[in-house]
NUBA-646288 format. One record per residue (C-alpha): residue number from 1; x negated, y, z; residue in three letters. Coordinates in Angstrom, 3 decimals, always signed. Layout:
BEGIN
<pt pos="NUM" px="X" py="Y" pz="Z" code="ala"/>
...
This chain:
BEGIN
<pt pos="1" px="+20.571" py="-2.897" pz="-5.842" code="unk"/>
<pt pos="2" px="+18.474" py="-4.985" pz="-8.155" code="unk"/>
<pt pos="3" px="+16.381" py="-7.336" pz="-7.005" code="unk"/>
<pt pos="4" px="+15.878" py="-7.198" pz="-3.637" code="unk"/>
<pt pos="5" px="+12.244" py="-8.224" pz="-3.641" code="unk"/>
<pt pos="6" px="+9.167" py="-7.935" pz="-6.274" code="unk"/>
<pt pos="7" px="+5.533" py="-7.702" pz="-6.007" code="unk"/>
<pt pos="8" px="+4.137" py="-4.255" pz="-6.071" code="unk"/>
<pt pos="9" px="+0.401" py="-3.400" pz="-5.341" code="unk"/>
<pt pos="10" px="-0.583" py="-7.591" pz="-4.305" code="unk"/>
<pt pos="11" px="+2.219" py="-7.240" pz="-1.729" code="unk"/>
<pt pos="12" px="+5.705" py="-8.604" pz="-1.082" code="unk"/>
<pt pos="13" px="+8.511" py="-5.630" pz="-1.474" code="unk"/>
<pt pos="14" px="+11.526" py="-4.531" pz="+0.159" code="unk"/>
<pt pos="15" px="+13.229" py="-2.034" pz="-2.810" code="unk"/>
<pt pos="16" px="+15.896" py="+0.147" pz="-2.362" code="unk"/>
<pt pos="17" px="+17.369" py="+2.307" pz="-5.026" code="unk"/>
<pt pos="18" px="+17.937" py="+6.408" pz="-4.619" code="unk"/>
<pt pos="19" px="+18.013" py="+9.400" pz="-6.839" code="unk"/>
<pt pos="20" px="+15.670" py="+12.227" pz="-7.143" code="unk"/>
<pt pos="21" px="+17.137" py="+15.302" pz="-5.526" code="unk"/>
<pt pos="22" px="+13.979" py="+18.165" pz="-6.088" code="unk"/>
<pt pos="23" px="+10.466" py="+17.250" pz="-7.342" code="unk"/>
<pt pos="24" px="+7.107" py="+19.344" pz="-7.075" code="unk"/>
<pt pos="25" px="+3.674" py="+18.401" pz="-8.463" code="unk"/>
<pt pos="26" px="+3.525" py="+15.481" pz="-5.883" code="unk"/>
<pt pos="27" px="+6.150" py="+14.767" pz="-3.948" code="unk"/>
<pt pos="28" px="+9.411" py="+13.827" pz="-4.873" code="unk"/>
<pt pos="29" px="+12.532" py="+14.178" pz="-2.533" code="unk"/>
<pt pos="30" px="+14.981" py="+11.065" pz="-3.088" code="unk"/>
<pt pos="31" px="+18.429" py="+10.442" pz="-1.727" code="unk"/>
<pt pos="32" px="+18.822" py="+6.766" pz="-1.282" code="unk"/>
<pt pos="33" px="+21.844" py="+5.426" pz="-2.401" code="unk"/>
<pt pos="34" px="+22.317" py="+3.224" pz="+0.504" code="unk"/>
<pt pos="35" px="+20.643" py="+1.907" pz="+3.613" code="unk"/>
<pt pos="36" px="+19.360" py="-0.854" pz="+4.889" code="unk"/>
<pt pos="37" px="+17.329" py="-3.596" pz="+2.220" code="unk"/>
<pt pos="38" px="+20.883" py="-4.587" pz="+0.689" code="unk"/>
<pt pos="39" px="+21.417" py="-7.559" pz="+1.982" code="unk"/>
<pt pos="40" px="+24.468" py="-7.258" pz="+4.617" code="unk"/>
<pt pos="41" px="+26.690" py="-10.063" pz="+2.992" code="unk"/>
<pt pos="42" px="+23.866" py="-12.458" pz="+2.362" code="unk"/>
<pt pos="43" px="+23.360" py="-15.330" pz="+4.592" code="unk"/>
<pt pos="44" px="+20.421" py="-13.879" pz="+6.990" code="unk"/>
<pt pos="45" px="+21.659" py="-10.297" pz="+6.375" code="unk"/>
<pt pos="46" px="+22.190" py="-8.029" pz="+9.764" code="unk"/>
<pt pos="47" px="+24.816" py="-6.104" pz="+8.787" code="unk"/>
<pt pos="48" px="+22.560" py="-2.865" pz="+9.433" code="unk"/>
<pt pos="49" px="+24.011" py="-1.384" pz="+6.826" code="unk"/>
<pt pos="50" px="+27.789" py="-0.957" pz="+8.256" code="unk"/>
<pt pos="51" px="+26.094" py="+0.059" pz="+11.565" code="unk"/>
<pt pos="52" px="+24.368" py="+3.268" pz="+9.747" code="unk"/>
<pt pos="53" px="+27.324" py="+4.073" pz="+7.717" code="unk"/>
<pt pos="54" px="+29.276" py="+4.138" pz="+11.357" code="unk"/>
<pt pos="55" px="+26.837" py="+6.243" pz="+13.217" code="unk"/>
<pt pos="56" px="+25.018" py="+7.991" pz="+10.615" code="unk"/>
<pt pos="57" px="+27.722" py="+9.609" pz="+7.329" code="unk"/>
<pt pos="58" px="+25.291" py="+11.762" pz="+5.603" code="unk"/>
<pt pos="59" px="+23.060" py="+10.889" pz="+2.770" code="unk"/>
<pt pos="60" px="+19.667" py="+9.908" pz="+3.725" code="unk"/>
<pt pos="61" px="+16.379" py="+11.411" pz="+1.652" code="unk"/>
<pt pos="62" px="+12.881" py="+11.279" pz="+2.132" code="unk"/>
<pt pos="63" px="+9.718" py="+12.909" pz="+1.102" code="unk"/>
<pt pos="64" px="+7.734" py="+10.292" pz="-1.540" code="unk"/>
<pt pos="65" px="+4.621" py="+10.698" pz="-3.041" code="unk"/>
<pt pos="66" px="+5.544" py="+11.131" pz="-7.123" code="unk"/>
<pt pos="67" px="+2.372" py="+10.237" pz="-9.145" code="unk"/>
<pt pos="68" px="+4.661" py="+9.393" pz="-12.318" code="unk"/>
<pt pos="69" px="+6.265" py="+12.644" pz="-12.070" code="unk"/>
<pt pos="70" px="+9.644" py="+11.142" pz="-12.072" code="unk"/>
<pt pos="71" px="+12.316" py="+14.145" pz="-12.393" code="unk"/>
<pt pos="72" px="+15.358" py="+15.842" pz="-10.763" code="unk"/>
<pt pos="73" px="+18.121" py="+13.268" pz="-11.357" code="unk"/>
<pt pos="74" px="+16.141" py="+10.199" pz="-12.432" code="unk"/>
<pt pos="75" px="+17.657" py="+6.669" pz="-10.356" code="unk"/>
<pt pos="76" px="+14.367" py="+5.138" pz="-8.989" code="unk"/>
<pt pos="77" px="+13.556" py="+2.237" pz="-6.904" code="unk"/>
<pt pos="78" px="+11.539" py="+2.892" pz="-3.408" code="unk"/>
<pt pos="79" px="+9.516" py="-0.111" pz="-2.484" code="unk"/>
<pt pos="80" px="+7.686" py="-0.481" pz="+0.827" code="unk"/>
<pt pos="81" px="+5.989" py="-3.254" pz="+2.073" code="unk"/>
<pt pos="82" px="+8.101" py="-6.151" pz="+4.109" code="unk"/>
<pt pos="83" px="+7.151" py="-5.655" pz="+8.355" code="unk"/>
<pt pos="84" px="+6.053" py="-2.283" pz="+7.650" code="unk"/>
<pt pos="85" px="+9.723" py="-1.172" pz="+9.089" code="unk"/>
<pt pos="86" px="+9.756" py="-3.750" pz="+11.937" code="unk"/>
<pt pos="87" px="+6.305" py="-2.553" pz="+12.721" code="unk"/>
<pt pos="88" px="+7.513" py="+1.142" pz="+12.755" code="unk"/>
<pt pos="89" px="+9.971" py="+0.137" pz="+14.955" code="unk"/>
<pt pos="90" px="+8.166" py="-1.427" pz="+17.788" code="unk"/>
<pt pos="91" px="+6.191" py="+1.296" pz="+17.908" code="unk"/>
<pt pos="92" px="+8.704" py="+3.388" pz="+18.164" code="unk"/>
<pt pos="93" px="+11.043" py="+1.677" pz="+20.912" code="unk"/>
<pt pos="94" px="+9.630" py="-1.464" pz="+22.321" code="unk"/>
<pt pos="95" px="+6.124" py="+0.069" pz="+22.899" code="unk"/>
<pt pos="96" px="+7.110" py="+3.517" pz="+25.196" code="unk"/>
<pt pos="97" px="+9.671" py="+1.424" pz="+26.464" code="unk"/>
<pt pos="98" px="+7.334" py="-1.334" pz="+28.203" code="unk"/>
<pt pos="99" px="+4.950" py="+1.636" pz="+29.190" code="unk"/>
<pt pos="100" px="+8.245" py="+3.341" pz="+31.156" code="unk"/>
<pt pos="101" px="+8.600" py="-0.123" pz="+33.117" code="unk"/>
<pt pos="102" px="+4.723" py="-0.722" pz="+33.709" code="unk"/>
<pt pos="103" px="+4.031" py="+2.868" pz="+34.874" code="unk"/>
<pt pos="104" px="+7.303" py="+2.965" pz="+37.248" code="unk"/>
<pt pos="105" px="+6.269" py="-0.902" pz="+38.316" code="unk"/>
<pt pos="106" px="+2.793" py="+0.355" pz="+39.396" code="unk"/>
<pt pos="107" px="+3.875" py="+3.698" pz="+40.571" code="unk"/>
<pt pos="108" px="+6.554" py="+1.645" pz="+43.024" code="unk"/>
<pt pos="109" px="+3.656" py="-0.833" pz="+43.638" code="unk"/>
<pt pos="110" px="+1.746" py="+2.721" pz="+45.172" code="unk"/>
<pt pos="111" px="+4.300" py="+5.004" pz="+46.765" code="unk"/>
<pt pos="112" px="+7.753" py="+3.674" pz="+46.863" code="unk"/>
<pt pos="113" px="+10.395" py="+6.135" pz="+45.215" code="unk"/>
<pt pos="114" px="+8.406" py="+8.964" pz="+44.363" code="unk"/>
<pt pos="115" px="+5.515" py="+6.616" pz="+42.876" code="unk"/>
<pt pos="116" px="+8.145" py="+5.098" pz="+40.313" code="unk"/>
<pt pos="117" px="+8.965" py="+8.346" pz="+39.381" code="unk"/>
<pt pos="118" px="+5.476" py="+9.980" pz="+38.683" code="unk"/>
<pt pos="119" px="+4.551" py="+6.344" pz="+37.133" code="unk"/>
<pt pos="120" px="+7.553" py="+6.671" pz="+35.015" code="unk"/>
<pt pos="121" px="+7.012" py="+9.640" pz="+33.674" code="unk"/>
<pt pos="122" px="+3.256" py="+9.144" pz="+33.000" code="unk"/>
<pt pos="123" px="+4.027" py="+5.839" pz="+31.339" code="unk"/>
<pt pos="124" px="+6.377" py="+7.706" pz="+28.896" code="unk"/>
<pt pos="125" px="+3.024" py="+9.982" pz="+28.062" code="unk"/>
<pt pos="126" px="+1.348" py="+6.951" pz="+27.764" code="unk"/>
<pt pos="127" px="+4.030" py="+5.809" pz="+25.402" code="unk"/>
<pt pos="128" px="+4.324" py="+8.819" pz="+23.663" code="unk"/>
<pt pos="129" px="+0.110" py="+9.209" pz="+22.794" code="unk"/>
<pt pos="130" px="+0.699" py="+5.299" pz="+21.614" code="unk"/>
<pt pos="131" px="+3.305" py="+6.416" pz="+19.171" code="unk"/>
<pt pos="132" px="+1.587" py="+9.301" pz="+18.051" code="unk"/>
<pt pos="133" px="-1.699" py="+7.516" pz="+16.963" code="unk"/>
<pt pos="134" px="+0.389" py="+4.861" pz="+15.949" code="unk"/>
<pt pos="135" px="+1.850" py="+7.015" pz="+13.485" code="unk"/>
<pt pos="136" px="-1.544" py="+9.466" pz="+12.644" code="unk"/>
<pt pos="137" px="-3.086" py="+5.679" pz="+11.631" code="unk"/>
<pt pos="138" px="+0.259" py="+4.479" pz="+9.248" code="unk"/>
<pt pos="139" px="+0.296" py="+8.166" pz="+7.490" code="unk"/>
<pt pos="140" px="-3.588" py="+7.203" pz="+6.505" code="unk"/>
<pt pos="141" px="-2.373" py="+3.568" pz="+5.120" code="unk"/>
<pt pos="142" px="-1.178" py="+3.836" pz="+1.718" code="unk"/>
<pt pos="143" px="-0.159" py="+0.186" pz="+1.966" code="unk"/>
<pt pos="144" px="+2.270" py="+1.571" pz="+4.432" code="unk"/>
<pt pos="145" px="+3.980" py="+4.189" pz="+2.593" code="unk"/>
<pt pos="146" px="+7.133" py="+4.230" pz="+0.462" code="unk"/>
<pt pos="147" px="+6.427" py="+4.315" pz="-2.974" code="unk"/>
<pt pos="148" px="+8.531" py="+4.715" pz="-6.258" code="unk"/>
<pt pos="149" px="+8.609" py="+1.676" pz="-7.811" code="unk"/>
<pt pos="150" px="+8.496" py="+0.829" pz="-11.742" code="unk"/>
């Protein structure tokens, strides 16, 4: 794995290592070698790793923007910045998840069974718009985006 963290861009890194799979004139599609930051048998490490192999057997790739126009085969590093994942990920769960409770809370708070209900579901839209602009507002941050590292 390398290094597990460097400075790219001003910012502290989380790098992972993966192989170039197709390439066009700006994007680059890479098959990481492993998930999770590396760090399962370190002191602090979660593990996450044996979790995903468990649930999840086939290889991972993403879409990453290639401005060095790496090629087809090449091993490269992916770097993104440290609490950009945790970030993603409260967005993702935590935030339509506490809009569920607060919209069936209120909607019990107005009309008993049915209330819950309609206030459940229209917390989950409320949840879902959240994510969406959540995720319209990361696409726009470059400091936010994968990148292949040096």
């Amino acid at each position: 794995m390398g290094e597990p963290m460097s400075a790219l861009a001003g910012g502290v890194t989380t790098d992972a290592w993966g192989t170039i799979i197709a390439s066009d004139e700006q994007q680059a599609t890479v098959r990481m070698d492993e998930g999770g930051c590396g760090r399962c048998g370190e002191p602090g490490g979660c593990a996450g790793n044996h979790a995903g192999k468990l649930f999840c057997s086939t290889p991972r790739t993403f879409r990453i923007p290639n401005a060095e126009h790496r090629s087809v085969g090449e091993r490269v590093r992916i770097s993104i910045v440290n609490g950009s994942v945790g970030r993603s990920a409260l967005h993702a769960y935590v935030f339509p998840l506490l809009m569920l409770l607060a919209g069936a809370l209120s909607g019990s708070a107005l009309g008993d069974e049915a209330g819950a209900i309609g206030g459940s579901i229209a917390g989950l839209l409320i949840g879902w718009l959240g994510l969406r602009q959540a995720q319209r507002r990361s696409r726009r941050d470059p400091r936010l985006q994968p990148s292949i590292g040096p």
